[in-house]
N, C-alpha and C positions, 0 to 999 in steps of 0.2 A: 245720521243727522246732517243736515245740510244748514251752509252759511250765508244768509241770504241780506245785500242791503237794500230796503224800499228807501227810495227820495220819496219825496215829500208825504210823510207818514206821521205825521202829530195831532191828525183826524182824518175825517174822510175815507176813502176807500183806499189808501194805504195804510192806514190805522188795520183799518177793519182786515187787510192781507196778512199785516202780519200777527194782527190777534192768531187769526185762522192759523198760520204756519207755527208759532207757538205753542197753539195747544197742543199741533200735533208733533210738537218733539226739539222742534227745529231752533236752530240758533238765531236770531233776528236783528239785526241791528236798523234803527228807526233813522228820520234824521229831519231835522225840524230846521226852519226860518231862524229861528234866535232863541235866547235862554230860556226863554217865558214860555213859549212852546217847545221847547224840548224837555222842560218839567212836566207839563201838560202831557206829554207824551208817554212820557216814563210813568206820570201816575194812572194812566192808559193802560198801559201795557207794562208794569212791574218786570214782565220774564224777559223784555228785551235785555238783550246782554251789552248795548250801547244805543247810545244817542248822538250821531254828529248833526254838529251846529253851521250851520252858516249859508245865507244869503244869498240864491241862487241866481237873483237879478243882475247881479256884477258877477264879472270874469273872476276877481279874486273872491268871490264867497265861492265860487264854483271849483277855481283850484284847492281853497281851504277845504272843502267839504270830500274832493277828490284826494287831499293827504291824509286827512283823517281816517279814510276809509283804508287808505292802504299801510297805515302804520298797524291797522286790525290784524289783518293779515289778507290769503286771499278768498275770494267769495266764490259760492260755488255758485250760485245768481245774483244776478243786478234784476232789481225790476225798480224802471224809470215811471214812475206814477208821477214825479213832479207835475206842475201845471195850472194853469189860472185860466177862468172859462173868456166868454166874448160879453162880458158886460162892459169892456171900459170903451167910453162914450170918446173917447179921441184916443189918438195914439200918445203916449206918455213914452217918454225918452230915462234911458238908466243912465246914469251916472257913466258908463262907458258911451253912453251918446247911440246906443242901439234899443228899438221897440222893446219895450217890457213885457209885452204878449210872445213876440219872438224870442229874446233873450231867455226867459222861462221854460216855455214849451220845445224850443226845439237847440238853441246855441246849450243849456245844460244840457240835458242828455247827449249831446256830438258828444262835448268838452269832458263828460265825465265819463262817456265812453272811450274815450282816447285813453286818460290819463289815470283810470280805476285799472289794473291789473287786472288782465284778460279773467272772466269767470269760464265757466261751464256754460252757461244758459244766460242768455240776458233777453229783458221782457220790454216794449216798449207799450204804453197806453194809447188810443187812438181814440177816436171817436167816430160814431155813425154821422157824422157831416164831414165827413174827410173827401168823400167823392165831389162836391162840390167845390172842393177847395183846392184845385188846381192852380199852382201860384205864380206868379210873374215870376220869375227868378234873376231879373234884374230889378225889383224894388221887394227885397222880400222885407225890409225897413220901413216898406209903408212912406218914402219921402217922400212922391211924385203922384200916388193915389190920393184920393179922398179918402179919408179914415171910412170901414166899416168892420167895428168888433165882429160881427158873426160870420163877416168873407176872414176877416185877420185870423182870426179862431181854426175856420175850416183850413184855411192853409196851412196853420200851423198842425194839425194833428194830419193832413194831408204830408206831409214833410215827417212827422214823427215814421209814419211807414216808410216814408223812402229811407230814411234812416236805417229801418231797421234791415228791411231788404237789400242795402247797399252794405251794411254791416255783413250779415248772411253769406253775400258773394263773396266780399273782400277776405273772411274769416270763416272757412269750412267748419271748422272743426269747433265752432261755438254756433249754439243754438239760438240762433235771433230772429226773435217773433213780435209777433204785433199783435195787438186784439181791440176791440171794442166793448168796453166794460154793459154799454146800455143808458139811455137817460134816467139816470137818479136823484132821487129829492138828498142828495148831496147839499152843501151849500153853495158848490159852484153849480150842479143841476135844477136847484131852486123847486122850492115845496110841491109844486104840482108836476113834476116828472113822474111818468107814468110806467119806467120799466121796475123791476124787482130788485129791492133792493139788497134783498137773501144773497142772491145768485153775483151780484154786480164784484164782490172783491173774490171771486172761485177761480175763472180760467186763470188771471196772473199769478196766482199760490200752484196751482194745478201748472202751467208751464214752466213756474220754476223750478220746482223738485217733483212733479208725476213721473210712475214707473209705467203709466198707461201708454205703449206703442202710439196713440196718438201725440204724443207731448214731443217722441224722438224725430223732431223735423225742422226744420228751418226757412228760413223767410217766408214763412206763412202766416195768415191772417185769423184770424176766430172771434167768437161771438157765443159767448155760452158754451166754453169748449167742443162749439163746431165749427171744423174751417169755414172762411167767408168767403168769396170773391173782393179782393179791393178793388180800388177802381184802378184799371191796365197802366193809367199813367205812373204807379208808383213799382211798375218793375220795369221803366226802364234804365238801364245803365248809363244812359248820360245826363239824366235829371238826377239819378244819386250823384255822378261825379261833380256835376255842377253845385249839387248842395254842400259836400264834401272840403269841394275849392271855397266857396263861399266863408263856410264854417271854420274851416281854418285859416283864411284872412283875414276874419274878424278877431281870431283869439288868440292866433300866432302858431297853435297845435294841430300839426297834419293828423290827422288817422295812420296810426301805425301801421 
């Protein structure tokens, strides 16, 4: 039985990962936005064995969420599902004074990659508009562009893979992957997404505790647990260092 925490899992396709991992055996712990979804949660999924709280938009929900997890004990996978899609019509500022698309999507997962006790396996979410989303790396803030949510969006799950393939290099001996769930009538996918929604929470349950020789690999990409090609700019080595520096000037925490 494995120890597994999904972010943001209080519906959507972290809900639905860890139903999947539950049923089949596994220890799950959930972890929602604030109180009212993490009851939501728990009446979800009764078998999770915990629920942490707290507010991934600011640095301190991200550290709370990150002690929380490790007062648990340690996880034999992280799978980083957190994430909010490209509908917001201007860029909105958190409370830290950094983009709330970026802060979300890509500054949680660095931060609770840093600061969550090394797992086994850890899973990043991506999406099929990531190749588009080749991103400035001097405005990854969004200060000096004209807002557009669905370039914001692509960068940021463009950034979720460099993540995880700069995670991968820096950390051998941890399984860090990345995948593309598929467009699902999700509520951040919106009703007329046309992929399957059956298949959309499998590969991140399947990379984080699969005994399938496919699952034993690292900084690779997938799509229906079949590797993908991403797009070449997210294996290079100085566009992960660069995000890396970035990510930890904005939160104060290097990458161990």
């Amino acid at each position: 039985m494995a120890r597994i925490l999904i972010t943001g899992s209080s519906d959507g396709l972290g809900l639905m990962a860890g139903q999947r991992l539950a049923r089949d055996g596994h220890a799950v712990v959930l972890h929602a936005r604030n109180n009212d979804r993490g009851e939501a949660a728990r009446r979800s999924l009764p078998d999770a064995i915990r629920v942490v709280i707290g507010d991934v938009a600011t640095i301190a929900g991200m550290r709370s969420v990150a002690e929380q997890a490790n007062a648990i004990g340690r996880f034999d996978a992280v799978i980083h599902n957190v994430g909010i899609g490209y509908r917001e019509a201007r860029r909105i500022e958190t409370e830290d004074g950094l983009c709330h698309l970026f802060a979300i999507n890509v500054l949680a997962p660095y931060l609770l990659t840093a600061l969550v006790e090394k797992p086994d396996r850890l899973v990043y979410l991506s999406s099929g508009m990531h190749p588009s989303g080749i991103p400035d790396m001097d405005d990854l803030q969004w200060t000096r562009r004209r807002w557009s949510g669905p370039q914001a969006y692509a960068e940021t799950k463009f950034l979720d893979v460099l993540l995880a393939f700069g995670v991968a290099r820096r950390w051998p001996a941890v399984r860090s992957n990345a995948l593309e769930p598929g467009w699902v009538p999700t509520r951040m996918g919106g009703p007329g997404a046309p992929d399957d929604m059956a298949a959309a929470p499998v590969t991140q349950a399947w990379l984080a505790v699969g005994d399938d020789p496919a699952t034993h690999v690292t900084g690779r990409y997938f799509y229906h647990q079949r590797e993908k090609s991403p797009e070449p700019g997210t294996r290079s080595v100085d566009l992960q260092e660069a995000l890396f520096d970035r990510c930890a000037s904005l939160s104060g925490v290097p990458l161990p």
